[in-house]
C-alpha positions as a Markdown table, in Angstrom:
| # | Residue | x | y | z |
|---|---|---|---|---|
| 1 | Unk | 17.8 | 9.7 | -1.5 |
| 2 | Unk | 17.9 | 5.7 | -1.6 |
| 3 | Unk | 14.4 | 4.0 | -2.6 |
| 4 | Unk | 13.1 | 1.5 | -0.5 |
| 5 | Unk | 14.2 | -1.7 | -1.8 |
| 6 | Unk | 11.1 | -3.5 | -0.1 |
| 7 | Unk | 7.8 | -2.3 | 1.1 |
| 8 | Unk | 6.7 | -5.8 | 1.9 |
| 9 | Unk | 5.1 | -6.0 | 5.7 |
| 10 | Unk | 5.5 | -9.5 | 6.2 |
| 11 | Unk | 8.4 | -10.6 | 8.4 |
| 12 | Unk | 9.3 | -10.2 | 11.5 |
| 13 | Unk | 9.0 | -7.3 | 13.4 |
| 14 | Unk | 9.7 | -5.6 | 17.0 |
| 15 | Unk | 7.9 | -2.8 | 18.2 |
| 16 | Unk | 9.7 | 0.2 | 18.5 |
| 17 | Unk | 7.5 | 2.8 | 19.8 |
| 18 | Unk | 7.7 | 3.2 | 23.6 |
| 19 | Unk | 4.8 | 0.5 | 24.5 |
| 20 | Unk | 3.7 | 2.8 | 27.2 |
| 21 | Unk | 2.4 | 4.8 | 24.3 |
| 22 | Unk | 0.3 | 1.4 | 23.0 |
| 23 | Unk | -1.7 | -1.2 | 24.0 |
| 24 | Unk | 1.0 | -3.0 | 25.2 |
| 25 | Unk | 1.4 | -0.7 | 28.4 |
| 26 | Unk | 4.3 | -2.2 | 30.5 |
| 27 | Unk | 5.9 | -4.6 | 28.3 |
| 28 | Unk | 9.7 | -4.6 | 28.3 |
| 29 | Unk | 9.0 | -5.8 | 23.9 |
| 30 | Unk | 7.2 | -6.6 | 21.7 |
| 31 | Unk | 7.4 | -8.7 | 18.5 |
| 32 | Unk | 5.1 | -9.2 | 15.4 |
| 33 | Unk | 5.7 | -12.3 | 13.3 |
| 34 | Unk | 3.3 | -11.3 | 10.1 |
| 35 | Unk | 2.2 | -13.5 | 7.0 |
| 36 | Unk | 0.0 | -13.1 | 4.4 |
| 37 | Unk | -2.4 | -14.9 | 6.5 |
| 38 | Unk | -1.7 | -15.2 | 9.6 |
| 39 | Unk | 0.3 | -13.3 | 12.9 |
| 40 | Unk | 1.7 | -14.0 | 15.5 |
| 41 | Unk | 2.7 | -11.1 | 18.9 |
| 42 | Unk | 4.6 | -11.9 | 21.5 |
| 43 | Unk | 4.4 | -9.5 | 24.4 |
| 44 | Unk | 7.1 | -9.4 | 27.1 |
| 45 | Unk | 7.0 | -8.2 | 30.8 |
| 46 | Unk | 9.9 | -7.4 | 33.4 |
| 47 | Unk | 7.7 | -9.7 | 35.9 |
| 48 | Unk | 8.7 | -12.8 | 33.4 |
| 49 | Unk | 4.7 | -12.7 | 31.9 |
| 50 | Unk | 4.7 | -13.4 | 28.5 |
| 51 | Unk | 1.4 | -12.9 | 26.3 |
| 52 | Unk | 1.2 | -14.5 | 22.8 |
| 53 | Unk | -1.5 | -13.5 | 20.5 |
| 54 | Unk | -2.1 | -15.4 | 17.3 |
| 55 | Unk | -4.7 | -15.3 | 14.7 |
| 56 | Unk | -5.6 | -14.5 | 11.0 |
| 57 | Unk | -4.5 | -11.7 | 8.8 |
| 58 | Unk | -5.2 | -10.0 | 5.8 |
| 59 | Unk | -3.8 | -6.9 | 4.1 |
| 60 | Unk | -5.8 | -4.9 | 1.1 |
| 61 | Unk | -3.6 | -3.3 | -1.8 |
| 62 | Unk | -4.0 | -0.2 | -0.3 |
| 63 | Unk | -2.3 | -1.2 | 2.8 |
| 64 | Unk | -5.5 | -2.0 | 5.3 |
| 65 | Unk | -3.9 | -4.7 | 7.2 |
| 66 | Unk | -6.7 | -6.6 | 9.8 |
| 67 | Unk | -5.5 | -9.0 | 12.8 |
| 68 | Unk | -8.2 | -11.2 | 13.9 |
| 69 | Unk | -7.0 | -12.2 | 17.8 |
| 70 | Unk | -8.4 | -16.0 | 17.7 |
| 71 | Unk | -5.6 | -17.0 | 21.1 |
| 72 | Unk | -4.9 | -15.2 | 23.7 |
| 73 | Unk | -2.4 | -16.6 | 26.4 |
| 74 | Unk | -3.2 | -15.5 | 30.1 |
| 75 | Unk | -0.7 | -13.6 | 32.1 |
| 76 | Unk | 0.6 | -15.5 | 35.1 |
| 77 | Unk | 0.5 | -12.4 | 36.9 |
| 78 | Unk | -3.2 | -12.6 | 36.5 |
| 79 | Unk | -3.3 | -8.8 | 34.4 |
| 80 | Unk | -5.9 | -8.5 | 31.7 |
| 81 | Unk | -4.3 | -9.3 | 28.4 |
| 82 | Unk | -3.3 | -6.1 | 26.0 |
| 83 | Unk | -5.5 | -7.7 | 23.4 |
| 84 | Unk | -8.2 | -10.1 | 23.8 |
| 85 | Unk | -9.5 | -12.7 | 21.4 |
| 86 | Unk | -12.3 | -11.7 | 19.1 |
| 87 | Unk | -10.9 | -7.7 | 19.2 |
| 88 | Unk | -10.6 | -6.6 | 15.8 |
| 89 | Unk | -8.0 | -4.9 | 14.7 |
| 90 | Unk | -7.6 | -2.6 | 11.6 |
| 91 | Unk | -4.7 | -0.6 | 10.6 |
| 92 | Unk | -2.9 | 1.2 | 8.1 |
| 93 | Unk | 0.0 | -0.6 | 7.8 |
| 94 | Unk | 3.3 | 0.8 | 5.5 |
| 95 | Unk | 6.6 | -0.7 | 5.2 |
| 96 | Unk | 10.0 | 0.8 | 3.6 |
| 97 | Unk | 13.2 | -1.7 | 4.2 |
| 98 | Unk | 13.1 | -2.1 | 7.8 |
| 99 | Unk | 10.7 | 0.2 | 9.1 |
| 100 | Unk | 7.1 | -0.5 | 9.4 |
| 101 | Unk | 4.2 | 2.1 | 10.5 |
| 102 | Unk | 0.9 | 1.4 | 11.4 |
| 103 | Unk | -2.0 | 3.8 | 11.9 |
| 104 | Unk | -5.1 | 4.2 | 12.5 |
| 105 | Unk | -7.3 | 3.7 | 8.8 |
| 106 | Unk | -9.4 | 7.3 | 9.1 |
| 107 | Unk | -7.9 | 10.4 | 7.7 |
| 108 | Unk | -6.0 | 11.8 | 5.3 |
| 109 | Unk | -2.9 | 12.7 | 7.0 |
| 110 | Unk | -2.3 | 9.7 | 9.3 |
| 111 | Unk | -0.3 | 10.0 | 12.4 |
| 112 | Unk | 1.7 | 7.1 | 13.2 |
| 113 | Unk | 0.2 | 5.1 | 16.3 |
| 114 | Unk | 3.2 | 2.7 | 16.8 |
| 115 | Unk | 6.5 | 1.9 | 14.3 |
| 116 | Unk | 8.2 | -1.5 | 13.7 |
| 117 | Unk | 11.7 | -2.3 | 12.6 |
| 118 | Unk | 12.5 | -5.4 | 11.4 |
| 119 | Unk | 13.8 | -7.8 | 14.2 |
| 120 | Unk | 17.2 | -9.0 | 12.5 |
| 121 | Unk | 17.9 | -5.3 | 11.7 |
| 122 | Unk | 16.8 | -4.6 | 15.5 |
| 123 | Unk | 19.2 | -6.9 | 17.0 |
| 124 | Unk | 22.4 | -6.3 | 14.5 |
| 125 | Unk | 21.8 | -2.5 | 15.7 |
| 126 | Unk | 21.8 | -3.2 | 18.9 |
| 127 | Unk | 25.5 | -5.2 | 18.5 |
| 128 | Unk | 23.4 | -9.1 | 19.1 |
| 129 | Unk | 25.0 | -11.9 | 16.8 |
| 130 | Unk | 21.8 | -13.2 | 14.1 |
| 131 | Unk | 19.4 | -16.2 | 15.9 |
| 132 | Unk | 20.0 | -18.7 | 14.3 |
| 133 | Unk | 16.9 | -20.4 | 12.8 |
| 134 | Unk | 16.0 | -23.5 | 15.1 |
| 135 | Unk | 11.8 | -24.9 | 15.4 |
| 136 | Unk | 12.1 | -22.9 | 18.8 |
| 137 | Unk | 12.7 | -19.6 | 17.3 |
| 138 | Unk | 10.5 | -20.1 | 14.5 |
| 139 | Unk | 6.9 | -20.4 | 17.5 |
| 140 | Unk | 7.9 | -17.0 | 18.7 |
């Protein structure tokens, strides 16, 4: 057994639970760009709709990470958004290397309600070259 060299959960993330399974019914992926104060998801759907949600975050020591949904993009399509501006939302949130859970902050014996890897370890699995950093990748 390896320790985790990092539990940090700030970085960039994709979602790797089926999004059928979260709020984020339909979407073909979904990334999470997390800071100590801020977020940033990026929904996006086979039709070509993209939703980008952005807002404050915090995280307590105990790992109670909140996402405050201040923008909310429309979807062309004209489908309500997954999450809509002003919807709260509290997790526990815990990271090991390049795997991030979050679920829901009652209980004792959480069940995982969606899981994260870490995008550049996402896209070297999958065989895709590194981005390369550029302004445009940096606002997704």
């Amino acid at each position: 057994h390896n320790p985790a060299q990092t539990s940090s959960p700030f970085g960039q993330w994709v979602l790797f639970t089926d999004p059928n399974q979260t709020a984020f019914a339909g979407a073909r992926r979904v990334e999470l760009n997390l800071t100590p104060t801020t977020f940033r998801m990026v929904a996006m759907y086979p039709a070509g709709d993209q939703v980008v949600i952005t807002g404050p975050a915090s995280i307590t020591p105990s790992g109670l990470l909140t996402l405050m949904p201040q923008s909310t993009t429309t979807m062309a399509s004209g489908g309500r958004p997954p999450i809509l501006a002003g919807q709260m939302i509290q997790v526990l949130a815990s990271a090991a290397d390049n795997t991030m859970v979050f679920a829901p902050p009652e209980g004792m014996a959480p069940t995982p309600s969606s899981v994260w890897h870490r995008l550049e370890k996402a896209r070297e699995a999958a065989g895709q070259p590194p981005v390369a950093r550029t302004a445009a990748t940096d606002s997704l």
